[in-house]
N, C-alpha and C positions, 0 to 999 in steps of 0.2 A: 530365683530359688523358691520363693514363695508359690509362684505359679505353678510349679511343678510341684510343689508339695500339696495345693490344693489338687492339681488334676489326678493324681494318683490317688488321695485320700476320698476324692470323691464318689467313682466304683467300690473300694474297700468298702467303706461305710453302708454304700447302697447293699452289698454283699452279706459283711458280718452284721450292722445293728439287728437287724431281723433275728439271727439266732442269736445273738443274747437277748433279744426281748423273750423268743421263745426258752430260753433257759432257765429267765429267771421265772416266765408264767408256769410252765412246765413242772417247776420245782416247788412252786407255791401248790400248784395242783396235784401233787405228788404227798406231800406233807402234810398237805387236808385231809387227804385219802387214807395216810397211812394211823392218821390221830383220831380218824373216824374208826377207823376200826379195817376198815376193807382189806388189807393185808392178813391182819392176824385171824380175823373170819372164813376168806378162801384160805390159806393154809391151814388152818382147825378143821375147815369142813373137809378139804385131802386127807388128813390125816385116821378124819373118822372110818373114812371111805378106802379106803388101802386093804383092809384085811387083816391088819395086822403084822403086813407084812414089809421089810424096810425096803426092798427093792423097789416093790408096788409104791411106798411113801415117794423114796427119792425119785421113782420117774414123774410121779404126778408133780414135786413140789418142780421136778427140772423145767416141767411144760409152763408151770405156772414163770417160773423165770423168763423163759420164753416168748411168752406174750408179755409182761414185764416189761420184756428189753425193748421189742420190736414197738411195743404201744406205747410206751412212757420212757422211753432213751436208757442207754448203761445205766447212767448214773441214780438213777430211780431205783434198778435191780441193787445196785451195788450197796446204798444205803439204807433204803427200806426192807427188801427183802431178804439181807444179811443176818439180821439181828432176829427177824422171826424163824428161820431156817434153823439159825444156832437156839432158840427157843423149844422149840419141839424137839429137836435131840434131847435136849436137857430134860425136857418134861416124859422123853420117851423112854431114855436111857440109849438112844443110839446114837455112836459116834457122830460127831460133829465134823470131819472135814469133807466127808463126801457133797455133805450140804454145803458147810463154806468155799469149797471149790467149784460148786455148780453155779453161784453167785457169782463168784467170780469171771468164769471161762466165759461162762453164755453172756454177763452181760459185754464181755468183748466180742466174741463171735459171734455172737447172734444177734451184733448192731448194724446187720449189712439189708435188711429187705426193705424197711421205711426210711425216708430221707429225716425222718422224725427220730429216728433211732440212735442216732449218734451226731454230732455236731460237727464234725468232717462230712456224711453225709449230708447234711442243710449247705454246707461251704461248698459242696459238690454241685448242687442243682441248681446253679447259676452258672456253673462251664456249662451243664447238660445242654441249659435253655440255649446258651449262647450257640453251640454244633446243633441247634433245632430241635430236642428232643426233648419229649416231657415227661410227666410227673409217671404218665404207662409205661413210658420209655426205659426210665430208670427202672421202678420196679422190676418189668421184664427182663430187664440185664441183671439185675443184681438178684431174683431170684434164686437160681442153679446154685451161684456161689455162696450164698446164704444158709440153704438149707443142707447143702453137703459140708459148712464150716460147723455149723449146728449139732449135723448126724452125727458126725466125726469126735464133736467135743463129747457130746454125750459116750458115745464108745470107749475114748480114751479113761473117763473119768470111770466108768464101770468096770475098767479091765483093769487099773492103778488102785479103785477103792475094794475092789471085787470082795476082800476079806471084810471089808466094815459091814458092805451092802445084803449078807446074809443073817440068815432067820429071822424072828419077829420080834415085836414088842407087844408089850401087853397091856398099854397103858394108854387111853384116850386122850391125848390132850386137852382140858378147858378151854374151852373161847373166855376171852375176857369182855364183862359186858361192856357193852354202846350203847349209847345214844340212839336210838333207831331212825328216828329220822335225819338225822344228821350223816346216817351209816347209810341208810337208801338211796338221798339224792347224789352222796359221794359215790357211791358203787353205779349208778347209772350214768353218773357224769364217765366215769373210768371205762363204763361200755361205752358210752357213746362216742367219746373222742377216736377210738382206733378205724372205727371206721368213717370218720371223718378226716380224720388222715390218709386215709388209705385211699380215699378217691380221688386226692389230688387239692384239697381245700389249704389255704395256706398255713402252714404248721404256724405259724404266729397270732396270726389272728384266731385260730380253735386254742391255743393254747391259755390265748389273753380271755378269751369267753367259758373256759371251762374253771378257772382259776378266778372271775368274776361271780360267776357261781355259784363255788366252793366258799372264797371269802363271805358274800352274803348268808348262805347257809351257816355259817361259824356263827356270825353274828347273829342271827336269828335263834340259832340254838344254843351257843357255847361262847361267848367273846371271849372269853376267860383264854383259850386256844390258841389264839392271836400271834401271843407272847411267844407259843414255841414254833411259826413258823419264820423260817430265818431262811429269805431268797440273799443267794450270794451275791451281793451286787461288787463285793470286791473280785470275786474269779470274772463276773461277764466282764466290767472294767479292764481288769488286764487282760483276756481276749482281745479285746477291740486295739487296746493300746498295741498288742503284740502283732496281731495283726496288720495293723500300720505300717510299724515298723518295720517287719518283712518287706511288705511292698511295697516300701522306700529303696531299701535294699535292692530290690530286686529291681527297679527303677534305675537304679546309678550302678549295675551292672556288678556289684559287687558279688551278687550267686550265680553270675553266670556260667561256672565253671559246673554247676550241674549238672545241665544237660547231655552230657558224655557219660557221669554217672549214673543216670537213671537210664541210659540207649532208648531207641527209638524203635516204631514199626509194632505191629500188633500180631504180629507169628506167636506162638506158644513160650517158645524160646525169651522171645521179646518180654512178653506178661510176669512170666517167671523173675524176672532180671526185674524190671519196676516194682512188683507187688514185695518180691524178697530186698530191693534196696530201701522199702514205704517202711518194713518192717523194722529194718536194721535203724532208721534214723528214727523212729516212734520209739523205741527202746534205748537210743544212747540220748534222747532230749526229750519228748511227749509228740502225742499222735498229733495233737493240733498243728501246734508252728512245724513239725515234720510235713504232713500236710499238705499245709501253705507254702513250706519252700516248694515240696515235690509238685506242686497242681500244674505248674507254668510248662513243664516240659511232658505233662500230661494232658494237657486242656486240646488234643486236636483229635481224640476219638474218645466215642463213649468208654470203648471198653479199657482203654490205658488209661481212664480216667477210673473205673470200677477196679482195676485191677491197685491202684493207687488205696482205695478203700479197704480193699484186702486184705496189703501190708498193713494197712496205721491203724487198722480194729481187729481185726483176726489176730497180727502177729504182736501186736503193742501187750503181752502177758507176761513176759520174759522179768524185765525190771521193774520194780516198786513203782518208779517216775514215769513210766511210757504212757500212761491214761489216767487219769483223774479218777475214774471209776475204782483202778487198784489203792488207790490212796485213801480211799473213802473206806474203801472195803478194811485195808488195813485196820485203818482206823475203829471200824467196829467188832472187828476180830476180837484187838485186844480191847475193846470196852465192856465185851463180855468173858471176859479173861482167857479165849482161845491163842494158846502161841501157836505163832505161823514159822515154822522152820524155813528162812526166806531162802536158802540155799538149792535146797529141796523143791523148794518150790519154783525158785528159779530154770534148776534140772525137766520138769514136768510140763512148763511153759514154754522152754523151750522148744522140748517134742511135740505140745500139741502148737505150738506155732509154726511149726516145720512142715507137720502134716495138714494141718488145716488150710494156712496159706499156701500151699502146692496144689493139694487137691481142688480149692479153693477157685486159684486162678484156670486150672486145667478145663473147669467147666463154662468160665467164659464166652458167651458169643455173640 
């Protein structure tokens, strides 16, 4: 029994430690970022730049989510860029949910182009290597469905907010002062990671170097700073732990009754049937161990393997539990005293989980 618990934990390990290492550098580099200033600066200087007008704000602040997601993971957009978003409504006088929903939606759709961008993506790029493809590989696949889950979101959220997102405001926002130099090398560290990610450098080790850094810059400018960044090391812990556990499971044959549920073959029909079952099980338990169960009966083409991503980030909107990203977001909804009508909300994620995982997987090739 041992034996086998060592051989299957041994792959696992080699698999998940990596992205919790890079989650927790990630989130230490994100938190630097955000206490420098770098967040509330790009969004002030959108704001300035808009015209005055809310549509021009919300599309600029969506872009900035945007690269957010794809260059610093959901859970960056969904924490950091929440509370500033809900800031500037306030400072502007324009409704808040159009912003609180672009936080939200993008950072789930719009975590499909870098394997950096979401942590089912990183768990992914170890089936990719093993069917031989690499780091252009994925990209190239997961492009199309990335940026038409993206288009889409944005759409949906403009034709739902369409009444908040008209006429203007009249009021400039403040930047809150920084630290300048604390604020320069964090803001160049935050450019420079995205395209070090992007060529293919191991999301771990840029993540562990950019958050090396960041911490020395603290301390060279600010130690004081320290105190408030908090890497989760209990959420990486139970990843790993959970992770295991699955592929224990899935080891003594106990989920083997999946593979009929998710079907096979890579016809349109096929992709449909996986990406909408990825969806349905990120929303009734969380995208991660959704995921993990779905990968094994995914892992023998790239694109049943993309289309897997699909469902458990695109369609994972629907319940509060289905991403960690919604829970955070939650969370700072109401910390700035936004209530979120979960119902309603529910209703909204729905449909754009309907359309964005359809349209989503349709452009797979």
């Amino acid at each position: 029994m041992l034996a086998l618990v060592l051989d299957v934990l041994q792959p696992v390990l080699s698999q998940v430690l990596p992205v919790a290492v890079f989650l927790l550098a990630i989130t230490v580099t994100a938190e630097i970022a955000q206490l420098a200033g770098v967040f509330d600066v790009a969004a002030h200087a959108l704001a300035r730049r808009a015209r005055h007008r809310v549509v021009l704000l919300w599309l600029a602040f969506s872009g900035l989510a945007v690269v957010s997601t794809v260059v610093l993971s959901l859970d960056t957009t969904a924490v950091l860029l929440t509370p500033v978003g809900l800031a500037i409504a306030q400072q502007t006088g324009i409704a808040p949910m159009p912003f609180a929903l672009t936080t939200l939606w993008v950072a789930n759709t719009g975590s499909l182009l870098l394997p950096v961008s979401n942590l089912t993506n990183l768990l992914a790029v170890h089936r990719f290597e093993d069917l031989g493809a690499d780091h252009a590989d994925y990209v190239r696949t997961a492009a199309p469905p990335a940026v038409v889950a993206v288009v889409l979101t944005l759409v949906l959220i403009a034709l739902l907010q369409r009444r908040s997102l008209r006429g203007t405001y009249a009021v400039d926002p403040p930047a809150e002062p920084h630290d300048r130099a604390l604020l320069v090398v964090s803001g160049a560290v935050c450019l420079a990671v995205g395209p070090l990610f992007a060529v293919g450098l191991e999301p771990a080790v840029v993540a562990l170097g950019s958050a090396a850094v960041l911490v020395g810059a603290v301390l060279w400018r600010a130690p004081a700073l320290l105190r408030d960044v908090r890497p989760p090391w209990l959420m990486a812990g139970a990843f790993v732990l959970v992770a295991g556990l699955l592929r224990l499971a899935q080891a003594e044959g106990v989920l083997d009754w999946l593979g009929p549920a998710v079907g096979t073959g890579t016809r349109p029909l096929d992709l449909l049937h996986l990406a909408g079952t990825s969806a349905l099980a990120a929303n009734l338990v969380n995208n991660l161990p959704a995921y993990l169960v779905v990968e094994p009966s995914a892992a023998d083409d790239v694109r049943r393997l993309v289309a897997t991503l699909v469902g458990v980030n695109a369609g994972a909107i629907v319940t509060p539990w289905a991403s960690l990203a919604t829970l955070l977001w939650l969370q700072r909804c109401r910390s700035a005293g936004l209530e979120v009508p979960l119902l309603r909300l529910a209703g909204w994620g729905a449909l754009c989980a309907a359309v964005c995982v359809t349209a989503a997987t349709l452009v797979i090739v």
